[in-house]
Every structure is written in structure tokens, then in C-alpha cells.
C-alpha positions as CSV (number, residue, x, y, z in Angstrom):
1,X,26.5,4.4,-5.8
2,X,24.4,5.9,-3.2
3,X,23.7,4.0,0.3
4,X,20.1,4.6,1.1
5,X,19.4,3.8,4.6
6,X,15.1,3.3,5.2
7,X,13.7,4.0,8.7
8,X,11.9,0.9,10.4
9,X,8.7,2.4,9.6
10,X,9.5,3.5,5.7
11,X,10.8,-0.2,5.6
12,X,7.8,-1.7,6.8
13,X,5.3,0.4,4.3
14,X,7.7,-0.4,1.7
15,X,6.8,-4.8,2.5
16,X,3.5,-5.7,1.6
17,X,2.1,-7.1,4.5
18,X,-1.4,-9.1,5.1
19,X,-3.8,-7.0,7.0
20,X,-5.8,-8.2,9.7
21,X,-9.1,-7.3,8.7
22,X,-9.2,-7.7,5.4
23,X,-6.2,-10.4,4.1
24,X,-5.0,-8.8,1.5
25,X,-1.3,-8.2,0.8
26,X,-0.9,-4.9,0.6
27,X,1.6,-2.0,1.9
28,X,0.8,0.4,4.7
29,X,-0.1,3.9,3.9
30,X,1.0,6.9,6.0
31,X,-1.5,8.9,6.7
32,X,-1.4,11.8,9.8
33,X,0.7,9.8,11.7
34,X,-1.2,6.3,11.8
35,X,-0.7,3.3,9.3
36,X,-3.3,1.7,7.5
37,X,-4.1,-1.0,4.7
38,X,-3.8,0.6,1.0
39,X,-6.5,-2.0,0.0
40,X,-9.2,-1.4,2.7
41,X,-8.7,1.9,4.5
42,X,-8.4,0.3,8.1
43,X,-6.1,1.8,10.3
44,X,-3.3,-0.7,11.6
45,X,-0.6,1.0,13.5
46,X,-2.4,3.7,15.4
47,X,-0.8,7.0,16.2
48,X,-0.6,6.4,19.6
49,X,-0.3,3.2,21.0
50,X,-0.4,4.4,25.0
51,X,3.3,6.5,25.0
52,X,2.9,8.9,27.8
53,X,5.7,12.2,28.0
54,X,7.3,12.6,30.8
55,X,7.8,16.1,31.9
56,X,11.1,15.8,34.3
């Protein structure tokens, strides 16, 4: 048998999970880099959350 190993973010869209805004269980969706409710469209993870590069 094959030993898939799921990133933390695959893992997470793969649990439902109740959204914030409008309480349903549902899974994230992936969609240009941000996360968002597959029942109501609002975005829950944004893409960025404040990371800054740092060019050394």
C-alpha cells in the first residue's frame, strides 16, 4: 500500500470545518492562493496574512 502523506493546508480543506460567517460545515476551497467556504464563497484564509520577504 501506498503512504500518502497530505500537506497542513490539503489536510485542512480535506476537514469540513464551520465557517465564521456563515456556520455551515463545509471544506475550504483553494482558489488563487486564498481559502474560502465551499458553501458561501467568503474568503477565510487570505493569501497574505502580513509575511514580508526579506531581501538579505
Amino acid at each position: 500500500m501506498e503512504d500518502k502523506t497530505i500537506s497542513t493546508s490539503e489536510e485542512d480543506s480535506e476537514q469540513k470545518r464551520r465557517c465564521t460567517y456563515c456556520g455551515a460545515k463545509a471544506p475550504l476551497v483553494w482558489v488563487h492562493g486564498h481559502g474560502q467556504c465551499a458553501n458561501c464563497g467568503i474568503n477565510v484564509q487570505e493569501c497574505c496574512q502580513g509575511e514580508t520577504c526579506r531581501m538579505d
